[in-house]
VOLOSE-397396 format. One record per residue: x, y, z of N, C-alpha, C, O, CB in turn; residue in three letters; residue number from 0. Coordinates in steps of 0.02 Angstrom, whole numbers, m for minus. Atoms other than C-alpha are relative to their C-alpha. Glycine has a CB too. Example, Ala and Ser with C-alpha at 12.3 -4.5 7.8 and 13.67 -1.06 7.14 Angstrom:
2
- npx,npy,npz,capx,capy,capz,cpx,cpy,cpz,opx,opy,opz,cbpx,cbpy,cbpz,aa,i
- 45,m59,0,615,m225,390,45,60,0,97,59,33,m50,1,62,ala,0 $
- m42,m59,m3,684,m53,357,m39,55,37,m14,110,45,20,23,m71,ser,1 $
END
This chain:
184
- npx,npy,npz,capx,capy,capz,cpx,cpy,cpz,opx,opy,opz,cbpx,cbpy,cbpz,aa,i
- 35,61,20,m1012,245,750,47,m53,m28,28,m110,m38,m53,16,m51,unk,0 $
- m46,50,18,m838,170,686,m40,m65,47,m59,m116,19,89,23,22,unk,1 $
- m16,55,m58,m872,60,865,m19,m51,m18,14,m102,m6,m27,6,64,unk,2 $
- 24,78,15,m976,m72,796,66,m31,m41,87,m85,m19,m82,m3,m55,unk,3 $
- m37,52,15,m836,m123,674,60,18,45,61,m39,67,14,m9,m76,unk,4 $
- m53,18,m46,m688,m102,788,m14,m39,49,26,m78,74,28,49,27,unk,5 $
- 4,45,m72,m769,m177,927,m12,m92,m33,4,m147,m11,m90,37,62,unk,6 $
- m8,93,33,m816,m336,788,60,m20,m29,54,m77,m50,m52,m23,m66,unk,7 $
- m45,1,28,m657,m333,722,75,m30,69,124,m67,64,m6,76,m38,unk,8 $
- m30,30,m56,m586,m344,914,2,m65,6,52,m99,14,m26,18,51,unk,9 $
- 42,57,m20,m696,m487,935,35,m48,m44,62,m90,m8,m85,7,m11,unk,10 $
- m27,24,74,m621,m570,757,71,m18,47,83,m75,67,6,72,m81,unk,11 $
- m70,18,m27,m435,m545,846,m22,m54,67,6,m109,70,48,81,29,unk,12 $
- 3,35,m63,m492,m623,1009,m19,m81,m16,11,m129,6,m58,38,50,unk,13 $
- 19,78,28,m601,m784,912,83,m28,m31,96,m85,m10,m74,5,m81,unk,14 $
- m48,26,15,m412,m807,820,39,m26,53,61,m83,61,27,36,m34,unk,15 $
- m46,m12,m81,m324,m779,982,m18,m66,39,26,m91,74,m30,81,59,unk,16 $
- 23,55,m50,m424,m929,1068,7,m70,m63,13,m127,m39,m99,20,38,unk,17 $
- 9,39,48,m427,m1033,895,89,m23,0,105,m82,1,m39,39,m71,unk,18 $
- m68,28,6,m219,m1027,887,34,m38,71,80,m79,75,46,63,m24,unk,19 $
- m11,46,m49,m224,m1072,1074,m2,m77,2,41,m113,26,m35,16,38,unk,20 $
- 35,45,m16,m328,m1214,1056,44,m41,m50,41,m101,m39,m77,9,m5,unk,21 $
- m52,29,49,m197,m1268,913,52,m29,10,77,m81,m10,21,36,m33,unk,22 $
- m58,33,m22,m62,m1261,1003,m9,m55,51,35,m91,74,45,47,25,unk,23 $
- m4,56,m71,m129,m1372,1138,m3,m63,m50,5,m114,m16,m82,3,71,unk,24 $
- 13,78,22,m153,m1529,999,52,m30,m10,79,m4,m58,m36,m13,m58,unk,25 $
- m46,17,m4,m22,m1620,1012,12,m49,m61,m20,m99,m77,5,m16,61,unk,26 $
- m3,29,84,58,m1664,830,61,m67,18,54,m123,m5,39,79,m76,unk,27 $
- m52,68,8,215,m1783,874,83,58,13,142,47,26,m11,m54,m112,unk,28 $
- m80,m30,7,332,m1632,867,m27,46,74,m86,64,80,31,60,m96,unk,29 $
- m12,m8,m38,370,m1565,1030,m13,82,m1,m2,122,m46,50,m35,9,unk,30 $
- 5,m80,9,325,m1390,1084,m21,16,73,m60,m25,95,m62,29,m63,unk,31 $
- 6,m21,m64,313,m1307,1264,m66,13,19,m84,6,78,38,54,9,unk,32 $
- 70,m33,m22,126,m1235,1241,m37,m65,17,m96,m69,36,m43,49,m65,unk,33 $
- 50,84,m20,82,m1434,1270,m13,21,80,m65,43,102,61,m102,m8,unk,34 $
- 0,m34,m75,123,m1392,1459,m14,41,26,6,58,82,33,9,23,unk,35 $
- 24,m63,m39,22,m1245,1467,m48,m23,47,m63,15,94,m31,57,m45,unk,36 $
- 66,3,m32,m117,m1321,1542,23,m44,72,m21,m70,107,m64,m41,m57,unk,37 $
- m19,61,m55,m11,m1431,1684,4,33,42,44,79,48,60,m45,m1,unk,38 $
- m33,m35,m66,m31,m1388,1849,19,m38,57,m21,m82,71,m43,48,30,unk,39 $
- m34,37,m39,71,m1457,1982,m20,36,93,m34,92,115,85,6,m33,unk,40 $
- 54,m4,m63,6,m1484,2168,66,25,42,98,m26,54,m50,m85,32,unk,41 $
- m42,m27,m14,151,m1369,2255,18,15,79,34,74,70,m8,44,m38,unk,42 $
- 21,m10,m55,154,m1350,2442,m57,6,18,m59,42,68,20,34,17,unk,43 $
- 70,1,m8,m35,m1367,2446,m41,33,m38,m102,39,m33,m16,16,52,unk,44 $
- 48,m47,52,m79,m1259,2307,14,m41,m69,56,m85,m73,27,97,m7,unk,45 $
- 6,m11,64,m105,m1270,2131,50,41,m49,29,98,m58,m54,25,0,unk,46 $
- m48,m39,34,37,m1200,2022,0,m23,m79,m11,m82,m95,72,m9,37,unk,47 $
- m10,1,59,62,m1171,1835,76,m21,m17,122,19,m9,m21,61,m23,unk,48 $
- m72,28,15,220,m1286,1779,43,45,6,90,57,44,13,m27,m65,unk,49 $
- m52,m71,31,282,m1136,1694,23,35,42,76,62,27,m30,55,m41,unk,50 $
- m25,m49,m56,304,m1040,1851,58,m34,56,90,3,93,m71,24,44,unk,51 $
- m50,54,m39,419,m1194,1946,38,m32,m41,61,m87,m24,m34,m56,40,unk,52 $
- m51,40,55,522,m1238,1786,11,28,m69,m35,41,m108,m26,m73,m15,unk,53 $
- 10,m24,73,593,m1177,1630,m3,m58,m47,27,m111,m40,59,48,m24,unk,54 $
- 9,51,44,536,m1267,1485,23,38,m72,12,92,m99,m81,m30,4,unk,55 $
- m28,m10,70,643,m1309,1323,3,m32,m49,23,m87,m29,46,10,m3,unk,56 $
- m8,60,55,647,m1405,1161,71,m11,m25,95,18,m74,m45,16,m68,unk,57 $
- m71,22,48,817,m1481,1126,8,m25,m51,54,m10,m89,36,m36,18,unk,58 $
- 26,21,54,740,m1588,1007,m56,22,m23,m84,70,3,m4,m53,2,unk,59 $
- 35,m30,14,615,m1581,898,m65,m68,36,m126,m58,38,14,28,m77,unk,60 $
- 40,42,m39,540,m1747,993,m20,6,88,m68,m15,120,34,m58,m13,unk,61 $
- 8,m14,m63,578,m1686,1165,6,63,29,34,112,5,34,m34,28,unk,62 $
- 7,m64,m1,533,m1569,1276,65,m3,91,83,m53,124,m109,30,m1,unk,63 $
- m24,33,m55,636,m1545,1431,3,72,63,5,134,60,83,m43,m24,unk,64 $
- 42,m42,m64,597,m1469,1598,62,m7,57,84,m54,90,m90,m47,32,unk,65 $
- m52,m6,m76,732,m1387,1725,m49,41,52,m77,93,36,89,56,m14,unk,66 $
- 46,m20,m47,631,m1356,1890,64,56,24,125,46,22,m37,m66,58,unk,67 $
- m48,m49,m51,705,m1190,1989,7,m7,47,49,26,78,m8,53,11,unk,68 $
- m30,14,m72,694,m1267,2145,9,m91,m19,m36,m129,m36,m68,27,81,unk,69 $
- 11,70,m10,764,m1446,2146,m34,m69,47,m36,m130,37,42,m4,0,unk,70 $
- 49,54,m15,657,m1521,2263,m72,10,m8,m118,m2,31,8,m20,64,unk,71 $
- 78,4,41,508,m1494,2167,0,m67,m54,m53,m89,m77,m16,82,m54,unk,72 $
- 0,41,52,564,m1627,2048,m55,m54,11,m97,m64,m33,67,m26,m10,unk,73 $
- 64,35,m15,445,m1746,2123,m71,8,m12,m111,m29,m40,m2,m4,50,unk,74 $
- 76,m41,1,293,m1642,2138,m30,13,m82,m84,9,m112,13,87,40,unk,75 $
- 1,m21,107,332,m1591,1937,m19,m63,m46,m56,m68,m96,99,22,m41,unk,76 $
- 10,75,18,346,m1778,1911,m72,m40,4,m94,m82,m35,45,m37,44,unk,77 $
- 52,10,m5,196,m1802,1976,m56,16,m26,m102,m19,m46,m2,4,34,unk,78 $
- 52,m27,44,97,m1688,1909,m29,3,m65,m86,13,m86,7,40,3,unk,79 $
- 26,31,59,144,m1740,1738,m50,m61,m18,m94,m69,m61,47,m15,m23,unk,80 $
- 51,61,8,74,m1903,1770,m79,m7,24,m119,m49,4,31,m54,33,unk,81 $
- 70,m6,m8,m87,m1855,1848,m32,33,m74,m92,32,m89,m13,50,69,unk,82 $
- 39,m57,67,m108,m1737,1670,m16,m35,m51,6,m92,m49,47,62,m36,unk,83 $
- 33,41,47,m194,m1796,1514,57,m12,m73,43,m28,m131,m77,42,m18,unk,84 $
- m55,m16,46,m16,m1778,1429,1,m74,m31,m9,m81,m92,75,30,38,unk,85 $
- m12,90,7,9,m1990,1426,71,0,m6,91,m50,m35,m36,m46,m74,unk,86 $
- m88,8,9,217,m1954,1431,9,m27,66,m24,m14,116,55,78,m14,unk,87 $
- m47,29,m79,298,m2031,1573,53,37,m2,77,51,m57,33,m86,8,unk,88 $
- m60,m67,m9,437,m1905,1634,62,m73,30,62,m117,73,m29,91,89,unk,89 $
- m65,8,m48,616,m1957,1647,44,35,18,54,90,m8,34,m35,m15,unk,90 $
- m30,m70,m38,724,m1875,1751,92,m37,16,112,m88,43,m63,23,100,unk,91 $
- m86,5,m15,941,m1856,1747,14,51,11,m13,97,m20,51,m22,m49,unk,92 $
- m42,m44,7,1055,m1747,1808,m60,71,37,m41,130,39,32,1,m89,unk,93 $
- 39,m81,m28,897,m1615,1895,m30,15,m75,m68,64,m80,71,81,35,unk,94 $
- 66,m24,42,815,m1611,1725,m45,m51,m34,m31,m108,m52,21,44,m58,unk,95 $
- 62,64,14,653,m1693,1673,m14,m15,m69,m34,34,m102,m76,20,29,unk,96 $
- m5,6,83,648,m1765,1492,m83,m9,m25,m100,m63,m1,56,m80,m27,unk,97 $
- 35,57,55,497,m1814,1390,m5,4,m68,4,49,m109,m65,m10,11,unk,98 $
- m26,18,89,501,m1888,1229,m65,m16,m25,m102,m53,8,63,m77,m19,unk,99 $
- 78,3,41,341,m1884,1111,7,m52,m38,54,m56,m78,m25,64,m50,unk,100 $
- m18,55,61,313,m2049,1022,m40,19,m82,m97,41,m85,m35,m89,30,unk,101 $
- 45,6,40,271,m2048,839,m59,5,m19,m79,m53,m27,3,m24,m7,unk,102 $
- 62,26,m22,97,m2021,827,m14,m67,m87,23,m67,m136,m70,89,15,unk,103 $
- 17,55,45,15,m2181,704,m30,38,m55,m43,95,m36,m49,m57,30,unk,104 $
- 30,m17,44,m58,m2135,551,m71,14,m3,m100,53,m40,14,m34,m32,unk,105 $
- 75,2,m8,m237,m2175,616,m19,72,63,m68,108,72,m23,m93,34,unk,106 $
- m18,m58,m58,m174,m2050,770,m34,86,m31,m77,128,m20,109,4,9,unk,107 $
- 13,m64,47,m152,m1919,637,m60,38,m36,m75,98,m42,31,m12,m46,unk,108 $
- 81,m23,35,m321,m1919,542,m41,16,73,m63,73,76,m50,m81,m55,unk,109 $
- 41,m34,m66,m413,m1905,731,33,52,21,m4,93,48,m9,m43,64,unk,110 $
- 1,m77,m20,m310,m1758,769,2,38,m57,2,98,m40,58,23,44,unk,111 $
- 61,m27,30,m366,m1701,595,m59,27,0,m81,82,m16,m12,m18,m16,unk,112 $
- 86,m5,m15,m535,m1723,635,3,67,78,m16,125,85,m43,m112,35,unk,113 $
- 5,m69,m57,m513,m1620,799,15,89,m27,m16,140,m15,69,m17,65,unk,114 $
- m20,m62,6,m423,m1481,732,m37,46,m65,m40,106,m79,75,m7,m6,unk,115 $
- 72,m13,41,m553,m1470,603,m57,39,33,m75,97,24,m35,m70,m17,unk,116 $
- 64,m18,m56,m699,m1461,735,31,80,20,3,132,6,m5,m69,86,unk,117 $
- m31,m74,m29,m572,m1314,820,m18,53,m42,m48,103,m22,82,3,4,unk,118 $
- 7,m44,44,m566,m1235,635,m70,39,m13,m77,99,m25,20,m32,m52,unk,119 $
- 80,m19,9,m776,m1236,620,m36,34,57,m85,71,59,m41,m64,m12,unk,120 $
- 34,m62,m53,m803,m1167,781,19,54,1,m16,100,23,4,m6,64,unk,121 $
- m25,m76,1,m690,m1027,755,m42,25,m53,m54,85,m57,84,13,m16,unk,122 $
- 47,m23,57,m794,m1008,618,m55,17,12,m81,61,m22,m11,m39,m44,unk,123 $
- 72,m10,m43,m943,m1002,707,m1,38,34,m54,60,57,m26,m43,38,unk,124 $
- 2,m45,m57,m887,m895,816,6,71,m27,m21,119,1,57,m16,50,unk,125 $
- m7,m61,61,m829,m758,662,m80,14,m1,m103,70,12,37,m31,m92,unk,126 $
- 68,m30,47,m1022,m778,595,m46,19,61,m94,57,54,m45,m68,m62,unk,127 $
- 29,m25,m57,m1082,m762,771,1,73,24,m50,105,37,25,m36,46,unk,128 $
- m15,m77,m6,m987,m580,805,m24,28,m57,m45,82,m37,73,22,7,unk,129 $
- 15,m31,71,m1035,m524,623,m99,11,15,m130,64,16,31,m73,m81,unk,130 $
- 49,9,m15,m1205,m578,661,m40,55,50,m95,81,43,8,m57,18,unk,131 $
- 31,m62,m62,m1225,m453,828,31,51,m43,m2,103,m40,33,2,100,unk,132 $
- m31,m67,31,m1118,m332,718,m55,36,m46,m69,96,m46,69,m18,m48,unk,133 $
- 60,m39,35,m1260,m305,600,m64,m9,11,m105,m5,m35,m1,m8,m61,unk,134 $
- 55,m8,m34,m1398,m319,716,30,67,21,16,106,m25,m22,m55,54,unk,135 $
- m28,m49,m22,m1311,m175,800,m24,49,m36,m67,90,m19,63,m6,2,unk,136 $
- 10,m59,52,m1303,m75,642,m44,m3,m17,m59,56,m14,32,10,m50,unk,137 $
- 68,6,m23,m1488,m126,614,m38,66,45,m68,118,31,2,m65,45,unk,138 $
- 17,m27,m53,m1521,m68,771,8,89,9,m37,125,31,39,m40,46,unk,139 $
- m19,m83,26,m1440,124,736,m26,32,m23,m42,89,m7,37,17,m36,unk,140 $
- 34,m27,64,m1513,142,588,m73,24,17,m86,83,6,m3,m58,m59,unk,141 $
- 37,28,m37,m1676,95,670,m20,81,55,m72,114,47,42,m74,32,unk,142 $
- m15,m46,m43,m1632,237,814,18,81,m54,13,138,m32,67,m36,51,unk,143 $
- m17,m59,42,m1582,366,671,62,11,m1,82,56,m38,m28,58,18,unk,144 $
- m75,m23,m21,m1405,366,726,55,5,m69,106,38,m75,32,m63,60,unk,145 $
- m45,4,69,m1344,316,536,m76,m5,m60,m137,m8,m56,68,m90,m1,unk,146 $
- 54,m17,67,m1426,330,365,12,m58,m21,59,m90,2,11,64,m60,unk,147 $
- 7,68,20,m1466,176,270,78,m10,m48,101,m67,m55,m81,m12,m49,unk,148 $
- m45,3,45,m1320,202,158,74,8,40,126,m1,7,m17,54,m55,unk,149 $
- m53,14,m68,m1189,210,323,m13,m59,m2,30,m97,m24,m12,33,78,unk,150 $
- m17,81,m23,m1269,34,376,33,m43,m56,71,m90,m44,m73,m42,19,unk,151 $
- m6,45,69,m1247,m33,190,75,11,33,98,m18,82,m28,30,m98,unk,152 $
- m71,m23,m1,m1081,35,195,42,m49,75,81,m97,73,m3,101,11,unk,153 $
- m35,33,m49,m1023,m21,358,m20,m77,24,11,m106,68,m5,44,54,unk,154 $
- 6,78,0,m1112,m207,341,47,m19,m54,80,m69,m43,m79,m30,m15,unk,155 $
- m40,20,31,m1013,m209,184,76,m26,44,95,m85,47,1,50,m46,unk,156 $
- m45,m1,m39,m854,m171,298,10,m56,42,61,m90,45,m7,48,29,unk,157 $
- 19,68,m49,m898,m301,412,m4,m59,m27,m3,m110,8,m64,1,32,unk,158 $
- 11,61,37,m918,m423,281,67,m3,m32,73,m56,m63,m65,m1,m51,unk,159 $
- m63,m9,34,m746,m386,211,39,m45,68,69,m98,59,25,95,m18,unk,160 $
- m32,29,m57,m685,m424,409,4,m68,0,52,m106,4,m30,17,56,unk,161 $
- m1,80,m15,m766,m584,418,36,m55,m66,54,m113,m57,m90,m23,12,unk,162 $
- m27,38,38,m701,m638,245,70,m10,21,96,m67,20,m9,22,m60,unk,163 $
- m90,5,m17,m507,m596,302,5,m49,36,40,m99,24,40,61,40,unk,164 $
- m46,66,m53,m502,m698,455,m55,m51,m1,m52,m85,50,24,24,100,unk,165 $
- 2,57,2,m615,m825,406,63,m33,m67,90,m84,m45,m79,m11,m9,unk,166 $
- m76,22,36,m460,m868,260,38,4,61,89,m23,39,35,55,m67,unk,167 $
- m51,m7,m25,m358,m843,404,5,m64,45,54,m100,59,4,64,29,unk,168 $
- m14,64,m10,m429,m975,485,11,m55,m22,39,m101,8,m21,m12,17,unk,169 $
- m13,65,58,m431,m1095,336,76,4,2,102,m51,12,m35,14,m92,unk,170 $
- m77,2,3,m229,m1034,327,23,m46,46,55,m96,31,34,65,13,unk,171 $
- m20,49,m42,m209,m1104,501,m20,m73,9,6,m123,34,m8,23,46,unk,172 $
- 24,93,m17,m307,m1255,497,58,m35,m70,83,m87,m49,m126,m26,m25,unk,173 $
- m22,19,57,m212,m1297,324,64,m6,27,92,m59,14,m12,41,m59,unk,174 $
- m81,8,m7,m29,m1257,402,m17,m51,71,25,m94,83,58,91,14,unk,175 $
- m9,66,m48,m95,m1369,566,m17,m67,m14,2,m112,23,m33,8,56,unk,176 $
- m7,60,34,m144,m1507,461,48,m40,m48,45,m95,m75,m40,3,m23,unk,177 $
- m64,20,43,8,m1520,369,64,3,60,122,m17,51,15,65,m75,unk,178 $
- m68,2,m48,119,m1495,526,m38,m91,28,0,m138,37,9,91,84,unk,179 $
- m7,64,m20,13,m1654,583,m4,m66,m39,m4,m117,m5,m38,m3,42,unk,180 $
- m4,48,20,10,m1771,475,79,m6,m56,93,m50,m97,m69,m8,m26,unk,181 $
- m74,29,8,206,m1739,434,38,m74,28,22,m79,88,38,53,30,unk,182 $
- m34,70,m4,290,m1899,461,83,5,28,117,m46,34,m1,m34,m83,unk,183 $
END
């Protein structure tokens, strides 16, 4: 009967797991490779993931910069940035592709606040959501005979311990991604 909390406790790692994704995709001003996870470039007629036609590196902490493994993809790569919702314009020397992140504005900063906020409350929602089927579940057991009332206590306690950890865990991250964006 562990399963109910391991399997909500899974669920807990997986809501973080999609919450630090969704983090790294906001783009603060400082340069970071997981921006380009989502770019895909139109490749001999398919669909390709950047990442798989170029290594990507931060030399700076403003730019990111992109060596394709085949050099006449540089076009296609080029392209693809600019069809993406990135807004960089790619420049390109020497076979590698630069871009440079401007500043974001101060007013920039508080709206990707506000987003990464929204990110923080749904992960949150999504904690009280698994917790929620977790002790319907155990409900449900109890209910069936499978545990004694003093198991469910016990293991809703447990469960309530879970959701306290990684909801702080998300307050940790929203707190260290609001201070990485509105660094200056």
């Amino acid at each position: 009967m562990e399963d109910v909390i391991k399997q909500a406790e899974s669920k807990f790692k997986k809501a973080i797991e999609a919450l630090k994704k969704n983090f790294a995709a906001v783009r603060t001003g400082r340069a970071s490779p997981s921006l380009l996870d989502h770019v895909m470039i139109d490749y001999y007629g398919s669909k390709v993931p950047l990442k798989q036609l170029a290594g990507i590196s931060v030399p700076e902490p403003r730019t990111i910069a992109i060596t394709p493994y085949d050099k006449n993809s540089i076009k296609d790569i080029e392209k693809g940035i600019m069809t993406s919702d990135l807004g960089l314009p790619p420049k390109t020397e020497a076979g590698i592709i630069r871009l440079s992140l401007p500043q974001p504005t101060e007013e920039r900063r508080k709206e990707l606040v506000k987003t990464i906020k929204k990110e923080a409350e749904d992960g949150k929602v999504a904690i009280r959501n698994i917790r929620r089927e977790a002790i319907e579940s155990l409900k449900g057991d109890k209910k069936k005979g499978t545990i004694s009332e003093d198991q469910e206590r016990m293991k809703e306690e447990a469960v309530e311990k879970l959701v306290k950890k990684y909801t702080e865990e998300i307050d940790n991250l929203f707190s260290h991604k609001e201070k990485e964006v509105m660094e200056v």
